[in-house]
C-alpha positions in Angstrom: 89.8 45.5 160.9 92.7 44.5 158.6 94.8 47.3 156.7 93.3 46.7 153.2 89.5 47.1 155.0 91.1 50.0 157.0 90.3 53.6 156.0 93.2 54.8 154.4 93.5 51.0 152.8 90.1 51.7 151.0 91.5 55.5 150.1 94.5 54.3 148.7 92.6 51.6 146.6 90.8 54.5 145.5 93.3 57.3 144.5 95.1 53.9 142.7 91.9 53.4 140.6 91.2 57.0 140.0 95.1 57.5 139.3 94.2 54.1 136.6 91.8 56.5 134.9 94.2 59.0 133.7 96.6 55.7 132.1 93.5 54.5 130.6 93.2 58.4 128.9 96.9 58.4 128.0 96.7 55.1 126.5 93.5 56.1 124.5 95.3 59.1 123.2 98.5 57.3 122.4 96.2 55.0 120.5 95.1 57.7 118.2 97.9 58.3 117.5 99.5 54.8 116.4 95.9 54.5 114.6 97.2 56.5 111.6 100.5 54.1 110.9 98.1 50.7 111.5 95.9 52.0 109.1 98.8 52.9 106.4 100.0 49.1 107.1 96.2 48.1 106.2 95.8 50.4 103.3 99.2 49.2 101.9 98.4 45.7 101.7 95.7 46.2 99.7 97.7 46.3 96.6 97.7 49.2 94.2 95.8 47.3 91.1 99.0 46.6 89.4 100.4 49.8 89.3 103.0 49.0 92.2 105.1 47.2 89.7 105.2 50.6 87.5 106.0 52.6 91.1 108.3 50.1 91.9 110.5 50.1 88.5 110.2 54.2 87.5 109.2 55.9 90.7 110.8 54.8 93.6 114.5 54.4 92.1 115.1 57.9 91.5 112.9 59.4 94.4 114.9 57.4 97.0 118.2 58.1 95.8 117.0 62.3 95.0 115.9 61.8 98.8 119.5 60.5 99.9 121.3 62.9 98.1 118.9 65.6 99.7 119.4 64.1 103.2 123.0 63.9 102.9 123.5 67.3 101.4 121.2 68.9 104.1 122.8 66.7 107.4 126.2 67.5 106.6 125.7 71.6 105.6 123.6 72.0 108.6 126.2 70.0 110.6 128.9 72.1 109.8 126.7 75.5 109.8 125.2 74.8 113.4 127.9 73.8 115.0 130.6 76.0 113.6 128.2 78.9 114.6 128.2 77.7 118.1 131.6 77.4 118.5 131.9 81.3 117.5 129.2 82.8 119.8 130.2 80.3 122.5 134.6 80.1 122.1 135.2 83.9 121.1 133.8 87.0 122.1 133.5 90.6 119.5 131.5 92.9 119.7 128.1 92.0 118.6 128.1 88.4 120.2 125.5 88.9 122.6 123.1 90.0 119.4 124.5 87.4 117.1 123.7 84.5 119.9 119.8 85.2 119.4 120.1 86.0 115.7 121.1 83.2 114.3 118.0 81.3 115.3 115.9 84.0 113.4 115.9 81.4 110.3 113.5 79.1 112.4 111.0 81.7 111.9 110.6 81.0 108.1 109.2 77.8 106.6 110.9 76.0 104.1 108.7 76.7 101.2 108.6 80.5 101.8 112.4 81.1 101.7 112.4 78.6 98.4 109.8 80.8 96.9 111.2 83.9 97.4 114.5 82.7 96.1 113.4 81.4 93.2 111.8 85.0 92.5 114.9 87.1 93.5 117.3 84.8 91.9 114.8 84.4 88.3 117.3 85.2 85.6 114.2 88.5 85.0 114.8 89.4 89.0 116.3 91.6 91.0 120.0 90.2 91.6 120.7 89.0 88.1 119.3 92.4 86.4 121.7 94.0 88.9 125.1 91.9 88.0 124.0 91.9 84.2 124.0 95.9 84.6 127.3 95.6 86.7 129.1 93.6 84.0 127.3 95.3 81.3 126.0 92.6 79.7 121.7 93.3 77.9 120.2 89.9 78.3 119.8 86.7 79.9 120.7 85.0 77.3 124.4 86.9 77.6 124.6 86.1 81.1 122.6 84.3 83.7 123.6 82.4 87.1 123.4 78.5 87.3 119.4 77.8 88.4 118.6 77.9 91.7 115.9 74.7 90.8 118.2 72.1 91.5 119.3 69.0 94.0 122.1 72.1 95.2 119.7 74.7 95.5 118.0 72.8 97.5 120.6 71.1 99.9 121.5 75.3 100.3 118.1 76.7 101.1 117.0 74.1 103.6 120.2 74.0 105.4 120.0 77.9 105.9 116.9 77.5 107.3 117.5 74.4 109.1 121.0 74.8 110.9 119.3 76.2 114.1 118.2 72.7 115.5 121.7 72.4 115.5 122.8 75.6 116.7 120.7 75.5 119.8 121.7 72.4 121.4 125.1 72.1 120.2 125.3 75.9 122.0 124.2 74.5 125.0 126.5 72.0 125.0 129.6 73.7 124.4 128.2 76.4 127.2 128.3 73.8 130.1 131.7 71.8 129.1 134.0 72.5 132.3 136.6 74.9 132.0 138.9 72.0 133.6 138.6 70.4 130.8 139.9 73.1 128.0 142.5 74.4 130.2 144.4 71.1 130.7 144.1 70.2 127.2 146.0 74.4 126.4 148.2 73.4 129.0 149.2 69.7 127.2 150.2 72.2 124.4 147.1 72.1 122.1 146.2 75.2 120.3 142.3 76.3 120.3 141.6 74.8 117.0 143.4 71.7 118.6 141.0 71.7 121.5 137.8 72.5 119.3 138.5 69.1 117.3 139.9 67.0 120.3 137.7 67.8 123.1 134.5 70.2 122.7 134.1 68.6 119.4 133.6 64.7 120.6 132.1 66.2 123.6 129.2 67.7 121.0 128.3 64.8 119.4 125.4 63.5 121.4 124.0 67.5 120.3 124.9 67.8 117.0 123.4 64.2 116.3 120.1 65.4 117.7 119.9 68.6 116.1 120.9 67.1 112.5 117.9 63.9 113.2 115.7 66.7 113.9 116.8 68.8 110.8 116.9 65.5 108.5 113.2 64.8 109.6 112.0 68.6 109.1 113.6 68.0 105.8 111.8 64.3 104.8 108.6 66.0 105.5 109.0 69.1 103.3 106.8 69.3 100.2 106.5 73.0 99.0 110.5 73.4 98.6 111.2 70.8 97.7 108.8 70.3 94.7 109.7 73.8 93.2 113.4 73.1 93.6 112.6 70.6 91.6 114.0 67.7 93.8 111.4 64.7 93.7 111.7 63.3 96.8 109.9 60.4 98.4 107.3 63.0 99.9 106.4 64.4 96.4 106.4 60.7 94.8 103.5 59.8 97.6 101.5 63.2 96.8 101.4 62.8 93.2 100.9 58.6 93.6 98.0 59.9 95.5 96.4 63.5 94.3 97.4 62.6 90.7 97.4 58.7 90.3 94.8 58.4 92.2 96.7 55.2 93.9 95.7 55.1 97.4 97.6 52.0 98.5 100.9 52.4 96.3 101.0 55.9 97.9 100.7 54.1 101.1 103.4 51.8 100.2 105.4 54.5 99.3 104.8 56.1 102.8 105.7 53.2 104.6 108.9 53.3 102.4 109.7 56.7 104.4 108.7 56.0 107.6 111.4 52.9 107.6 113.5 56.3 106.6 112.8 58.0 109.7 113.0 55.2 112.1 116.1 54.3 110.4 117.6 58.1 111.0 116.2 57.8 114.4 117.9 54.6 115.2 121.4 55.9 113.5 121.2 58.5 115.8 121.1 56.2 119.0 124.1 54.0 117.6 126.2 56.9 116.9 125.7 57.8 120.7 125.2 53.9 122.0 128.9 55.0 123.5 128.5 58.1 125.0 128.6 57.6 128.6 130.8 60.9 129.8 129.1 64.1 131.2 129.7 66.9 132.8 128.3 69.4 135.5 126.5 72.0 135.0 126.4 73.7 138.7 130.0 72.5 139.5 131.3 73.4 136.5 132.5 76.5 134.7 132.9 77.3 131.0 135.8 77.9 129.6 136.6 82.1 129.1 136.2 83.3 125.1 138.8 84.6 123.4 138.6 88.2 123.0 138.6 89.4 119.0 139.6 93.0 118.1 139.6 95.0 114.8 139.5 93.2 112.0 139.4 89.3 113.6 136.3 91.0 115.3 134.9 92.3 111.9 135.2 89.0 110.2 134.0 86.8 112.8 130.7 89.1 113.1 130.5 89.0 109.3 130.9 85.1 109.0 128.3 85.0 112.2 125.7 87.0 110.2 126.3 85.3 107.0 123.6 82.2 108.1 121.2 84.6 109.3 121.4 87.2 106.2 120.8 84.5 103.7 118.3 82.5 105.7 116.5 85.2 107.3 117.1 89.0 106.2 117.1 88.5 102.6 113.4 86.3 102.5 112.1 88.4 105.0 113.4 91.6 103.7 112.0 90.7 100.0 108.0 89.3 101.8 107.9 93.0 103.2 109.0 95.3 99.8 106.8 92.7 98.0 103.6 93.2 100.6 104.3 96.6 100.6 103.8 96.8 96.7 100.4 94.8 96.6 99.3 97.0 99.3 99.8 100.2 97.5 98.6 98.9 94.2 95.8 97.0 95.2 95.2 97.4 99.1 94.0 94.3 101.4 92.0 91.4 99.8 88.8 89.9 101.1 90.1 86.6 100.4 93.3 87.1 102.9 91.8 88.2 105.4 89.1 84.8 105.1 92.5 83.0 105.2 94.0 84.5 107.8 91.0 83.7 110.0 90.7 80.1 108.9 94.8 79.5 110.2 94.1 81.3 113.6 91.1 79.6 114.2 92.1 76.2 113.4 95.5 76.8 114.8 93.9 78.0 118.6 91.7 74.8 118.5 94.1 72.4 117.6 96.2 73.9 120.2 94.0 73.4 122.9 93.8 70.5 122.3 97.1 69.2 121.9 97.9 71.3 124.8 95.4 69.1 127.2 96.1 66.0 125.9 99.9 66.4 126.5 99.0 67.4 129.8 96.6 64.1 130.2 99.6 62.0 128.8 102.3 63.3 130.7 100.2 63.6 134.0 99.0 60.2 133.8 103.0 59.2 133.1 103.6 61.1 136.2 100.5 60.3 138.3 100.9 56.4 137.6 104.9 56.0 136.6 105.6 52.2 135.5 106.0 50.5 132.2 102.6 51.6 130.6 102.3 54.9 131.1 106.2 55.3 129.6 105.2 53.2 126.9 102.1 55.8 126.1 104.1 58.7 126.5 106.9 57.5 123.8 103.8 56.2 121.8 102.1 60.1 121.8 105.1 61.3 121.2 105.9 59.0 118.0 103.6 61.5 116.0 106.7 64.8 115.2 109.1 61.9 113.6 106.3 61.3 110.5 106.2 63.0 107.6 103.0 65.1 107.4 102.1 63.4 103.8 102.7 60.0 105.7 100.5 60.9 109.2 97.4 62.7 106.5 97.6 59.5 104.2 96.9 57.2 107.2 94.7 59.4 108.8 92.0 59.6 105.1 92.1 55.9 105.6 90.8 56.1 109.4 88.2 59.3 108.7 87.6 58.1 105.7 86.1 54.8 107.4 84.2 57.0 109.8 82.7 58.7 107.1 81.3 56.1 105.8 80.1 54.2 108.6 78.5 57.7 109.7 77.0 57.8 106.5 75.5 54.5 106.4 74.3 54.8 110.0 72.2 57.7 109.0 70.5 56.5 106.1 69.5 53.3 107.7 68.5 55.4 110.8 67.4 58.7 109.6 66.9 58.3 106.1 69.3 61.2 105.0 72.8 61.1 103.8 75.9 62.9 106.4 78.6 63.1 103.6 81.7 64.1 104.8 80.9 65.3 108.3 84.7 64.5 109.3 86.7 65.4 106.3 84.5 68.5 105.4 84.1 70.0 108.8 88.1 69.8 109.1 87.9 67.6 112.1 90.6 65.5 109.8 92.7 68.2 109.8 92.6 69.0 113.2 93.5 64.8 114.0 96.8 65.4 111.6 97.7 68.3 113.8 96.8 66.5 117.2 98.7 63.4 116.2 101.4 65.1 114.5 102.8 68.0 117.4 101.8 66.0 120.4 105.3 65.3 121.2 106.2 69.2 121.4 103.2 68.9 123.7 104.2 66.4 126.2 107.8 67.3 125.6 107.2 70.7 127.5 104.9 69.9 129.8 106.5 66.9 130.9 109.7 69.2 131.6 107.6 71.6 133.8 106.2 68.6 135.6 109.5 67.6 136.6 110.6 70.7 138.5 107.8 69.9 141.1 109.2 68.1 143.6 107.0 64.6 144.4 106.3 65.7 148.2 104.0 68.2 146.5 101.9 65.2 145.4 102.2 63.4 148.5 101.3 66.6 150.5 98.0 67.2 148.3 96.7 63.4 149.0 97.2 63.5 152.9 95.3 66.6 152.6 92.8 64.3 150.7 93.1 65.3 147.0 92.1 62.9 144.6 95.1 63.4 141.2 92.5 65.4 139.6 92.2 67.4 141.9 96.2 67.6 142.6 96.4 68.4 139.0 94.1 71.0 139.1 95.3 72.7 142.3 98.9 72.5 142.7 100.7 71.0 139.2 98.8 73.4 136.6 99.1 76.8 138.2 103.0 75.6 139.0 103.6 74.8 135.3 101.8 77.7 133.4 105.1 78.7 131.7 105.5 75.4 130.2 102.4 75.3 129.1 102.2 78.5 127.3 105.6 77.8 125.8 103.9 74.6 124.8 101.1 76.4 123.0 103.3 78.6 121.1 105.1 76.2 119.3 102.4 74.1 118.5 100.1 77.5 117.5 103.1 78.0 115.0 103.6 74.6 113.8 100.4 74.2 113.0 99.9 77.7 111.1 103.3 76.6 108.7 102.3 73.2 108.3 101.4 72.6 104.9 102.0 68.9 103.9 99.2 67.6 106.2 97.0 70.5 105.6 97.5 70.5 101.6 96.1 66.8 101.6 93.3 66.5 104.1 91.8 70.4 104.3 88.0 70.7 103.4 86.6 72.0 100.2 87.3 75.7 99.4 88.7 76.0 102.7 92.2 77.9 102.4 95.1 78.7 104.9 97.6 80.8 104.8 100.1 78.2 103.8 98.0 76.3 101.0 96.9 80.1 99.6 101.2 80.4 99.1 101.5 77.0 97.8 98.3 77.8 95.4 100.1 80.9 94.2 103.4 79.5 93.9 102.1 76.8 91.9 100.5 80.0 89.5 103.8 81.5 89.3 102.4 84.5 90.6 104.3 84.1 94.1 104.2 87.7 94.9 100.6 87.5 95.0 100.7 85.7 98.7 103.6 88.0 100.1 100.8 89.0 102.9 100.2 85.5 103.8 104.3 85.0 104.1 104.7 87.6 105.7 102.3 86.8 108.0 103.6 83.7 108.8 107.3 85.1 109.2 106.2 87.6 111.8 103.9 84.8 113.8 107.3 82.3 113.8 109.0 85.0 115.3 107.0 84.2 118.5 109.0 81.1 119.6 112.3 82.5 118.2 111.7 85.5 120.9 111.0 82.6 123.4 114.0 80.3 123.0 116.0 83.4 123.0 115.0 83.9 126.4 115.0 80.9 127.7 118.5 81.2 126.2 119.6 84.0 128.0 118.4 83.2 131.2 120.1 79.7 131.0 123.6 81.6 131.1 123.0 83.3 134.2 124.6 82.3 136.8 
C-alpha cells in the first residue's frame, strides 16, 4: 500500500479538502464584500445623462477642496491633541493620572453628529453660553454681541478633532509605554532636556502610531454626514447624498463615490510611505519604560487641567447638556411611543447584524488560520477592505447590488407565481443589514484573528491526531479559548452599528426609524432637543467599549 492509498494518506487528503471548504466560505464572504465597489465601478460607467458635466464644473471643485481643508484641519489637530495627551499620562505623573489615562478616551463614546448638534444648540447666539457672557458683559441682545458661528469649515475641524483624537491617543499611548528606558536615559545623559528627548527620540519612535491613529481618524472623518452637513462644510460625502437623494443621479453620485474612495486608498497608502522606513523596534518583555516625572502643586494642577481640557469639551459638556435636555422632555412630556419603537428597531438590527458579522469574521479568520497561504491572506485583507469606505460609498454600491436582486426576485415571481415581491430586500432591511456586514467586518476579523493567534498551533495538531476534522477543532478547542475576543468583537460592532448613520440614512426601509436617523430627522427640524433621549441613549451604549479598552488598557501595564 503506498502512503497516499495509506490510511492517514486518505485522512490527510480529507482534513485538506474539508480545511478547502472553510477558504471557499472566506472567499465567498470576501466576495460580498468587494461586490459593493464592482458594482459602484458598473453603476459609474453608466453616465449620469449629462449632468456629470454640471457635477463636474460646480460640484466637485468646492466639495473636494471643503473635504481637504476638513481633512487637513482634522489630521493635524487630532495629531497634535492625541499625541500630546499621551505624552502627559505616559512622561509625567500628578495626581489624577491614573483617572485621566481612561478619561480621555470617553470622547469615543459620542458620535460625531451628536456633539455637532448639541454644540450648535449651546453655542446658538439664543443659548445657554452666549445668554450667559451677554449678561456678564452686560450687553441686551444678539445683535450687541454674539460669538463668531460655530457653522463653519473651523467649527468643524474643532468638533471632530475633540471627538476624534482618541484613535490617536490609544496607540500613540501604547507606544510611548513600551519605548526602553535605555533609550531615554542615554539620550538625558548626552545632555538633552525632556522636551529634547520628546522631539528627538519618543517622538520619531511614535510615528508608525500616530500615522495609524490620524488614517483612522481621517477615514471616520470622510465618512461623516450628520456633522458635517450642519456645520455647514459640503464635503464629498454630502455632494454624493444630495447627487443621489436630491438629484436623483444614480451614477454621477457613483462617480462621485469613486472620487472618495481614490481618497481613502490614497490616505491609506500615504500612511504606508510615511512608514515604508520604519524598520526599528523595541521590546516589550525586555524592556522597561522610562520613570515619569513627578509634578506637584501648581505644575500638577495645570497638567490635570490641560489633560481634562479634551475630554471636557469633547465629552462632559455634550453629554452633560443630552442629560439636562432628556431630563426636561421627560418632565414635560414623559417617554414617547415613538422612542421606544426606535429604540427597539436599533437593538434588534444591531444584535442581528452582529451575529453575523461576528461568525463570518470567525469563518474568515479561521479559514486564514486553518488553510494559511496566499488565498486565504488575500480574503482576509479583502473582508477587511469594508471599515476604510465611507458608509454613503459602501450603501450606494450596495442599492445597485439589492436593487438588481429586487428585481430579478420580482420578475421571477410574476412569471412563476403570478404576484409581485416588491422590495423584499430593501424593505425587509436585509440591505441594511449587508451595509453593516460589509462595512465592520474588519473590527470583526481584526479581533478574532488576534485571539486566534494566542493559541499555540500544537493545539491544532493535537485535535487532528485525536481525529478532529477543523470544524470540529473550531468548535471544541479555538472558540471556547477565544470567547473574550469574541465578545469584545461584538461590542464594537453592536456600537458601530447603533451610531452609524450614513449607511443607515440611505438604505433603511420605509417608516422604519433608528435611533440615529430619529436625531438626524430632528436635527434637520431644528427641534434637536426633541431626540435628546435617543442621544443619550446612544452616549451611554458607546460607553461600553470605552469601559473595555480601558481595561484592556490597564491590564496591558501590569507587569
Amino acid at each position: 500500500m503506498t502512503l497516499a492509498n495509506s490510511p492517514d494518506g486518505i485522512q490527510s487528503r480529507h482534513l485538506r479538502a474539508r480545511g478547502g471548504a472553510w477558504i471557499v466560505a472566506s472567499c465567498v464572504i470576501a466576495g460580498l464584500v468587494l461586490l459593493p465597489v464592482l458594482a459602484l465601478l458598473w453603476q459609474a460607467m453608466r453616465g449620469s445623462d449629462g449632468l456629470w458635466s454640471h457635477l463636474a464644473a460646480n460640484v466637485l471643485p468646492h466639495a473636494i477642496t471643503q473635504t481637504a481643508i476638513l481633512l487637513a484641519g482634522v489630521g493635524l489637530l487630532v495629531a497634535v491633541i492625541g499625541t500630546l495627551s499621551a505624552w502627559l499620562v505616559t512622561a509625567y505623573d500628578f495626581p489624577g493620572r491614573r483617572m485621566l489615562e481612561w478619561a480621555l478616551l470617553l470622547p469615543l463614546a459620542v458620535p460625531t453628529y451628536i456633539v455637532a448638534y448639541a454644540y450648535l444648540d449651546l453655542l446658538h447666539p439664543l443659548g445657554p453660553v452666549q445668554g450667559v457672557i451677554r449678561a456678564i458683559l452686560g450687553y441686551d441682545s444678539p445683535r450687541d454681541f454674539r460669538l463668531p458661528d460655530i457653522r463653519s469649515m473651523t467649527g468643524a475641524i474643532l468638533l471632530l478633532s475633540l471627538v476624534l483624537y482618541p484613535y490617536v491617543y490609544l496607540p500613540t499611548r501604547a507606544m510611548f509605554l513600551t519605548q526602553a528606558a535605555s533609550l531615554v536615559e542615554v539620550s538625558r545623559a548626552l545632555g538633552t532636556t525632556r522636551a529634547q528627548v520628546f522631539h528627538r527620540v519618543a517622538l520619531p519612535l511614535a510615528r508608525p502610531a500616530i500615522a495609524v491613529g490620524m488614517s483612522l481618524a481621517l477615514m471616520e472623518t470622510l465618512n461623516d454626514i450628520g456633522a458635517s452637513e450642519f456645520l455647514g462644510v459640503r464635503s464629498l460625502t454630502i455632494a454624493v447624498y444630495t447627487t443621489w437623494v436630491t438629484r436623483y443621479d444614480l451614477p454621477g453620485a457613483a462617480q462621485i463615490a469613486l472620487a472618495m474612495l481614490a481618497l481613502v486608498i490614497a490616505l491609506v497608502s500615504l500612511e504606508r510611505w510615511a512608514r515604508r522606513r520604519q524598520r526599528f523596534s523595541t521590546s516589550a518583555q525586555r524592556g522597561r519604560s522610562f520613570a515619569p516625572r513627578v509634578l506637584t502643586g501648581r505644575a500638577a494642577g495645570f497638567a490635570l487641567g490641560l489633560g481634562l481640557l479634551p475630554v471636557v469639551l469633547g465629552f462632559l459638556i455634550p453629554a452633560s447638556y443630552l442629560a439636562v435636555e432628556a431630563w426636561e422632555r421627560f418632565r414635560l412630556a414623559g417617554f414617547s411611543a415613538g422612542l421606544v419603537t426606535e429604540a427597539r428597531n436599533t437593538f434588534l438590527l444591531s444584535a442581528i447584524a452582529t451575529a453575523a458579522v461576528v461568525a463570518c469574521g470567525v469563518v474568515v479568520s479561521y479559514g486564514a488560520r486553518a488553510r494559511p497561504g496566499r488565498l486565504s491572506a488575500a480574503a482576509l485583507r479583502v473582508a477587511s477592505m469594508g471599515y476604510a469606505m465611507p458608509g454613503t460609498v459602501l450603501a450606494l454600491g450596495i442599492l445597485t447590488v439589492v436593487a438588481g436582486l429586487d428585481r430579478w426576485i420580482d420578475a421571477t415571481a410574476r412569471d412563476w407565481l403570478g404576484v409581485s415581491t416588491g422590495l423584499v430586500l430593501i424593505g425587509s432591511g436585509m440591505a441594511l443589514g449587508y451595509a453593516y456586514l460589509a462595512r465592520f467586518l474588519a473590527i470583526s476579523t481584526g479581533s478574532v484573528e488576534a485571539g486566534f493567534s494566542r493559541i499555540p498551533r500544537s493545539y491544532d495538531h493535537a485535535a487532528r491526531t485525536l481525529g478532529r476534522g477543523p470544524g470540529e477543532t473550531l468548535w471544541q478547542v479555538h472558540l471556547p479559548l477565544s470567547r473574550g475576543a469574541m465578545a469584545a468583537a461584538g461590542l464594537l460592532v453592536f456600537v458601530d452599528c447603533m451610531k452609524e448613520l450614513s449607511a443607515t440614512l440611505l438604505l433603511r426601509p420605509l417608516n422604519f426609524e433608528t435611533l440615529a436617523t430619529r436625531i438626524y430627522a430632528e436635527a434637520a427640524r431644528g427641534t434637536y432637543e426633541n431626540a435628546a433621549y435617543a442621544a443619550l441613549a446612544i452616549v451611554l451604549v458607546g460607553l461600553l467599549p470605552v469601559i473595555l479598552l480601558a481595561r484592556i488598557g490597564r491590564m496591558g501595564q501590569k507587569p
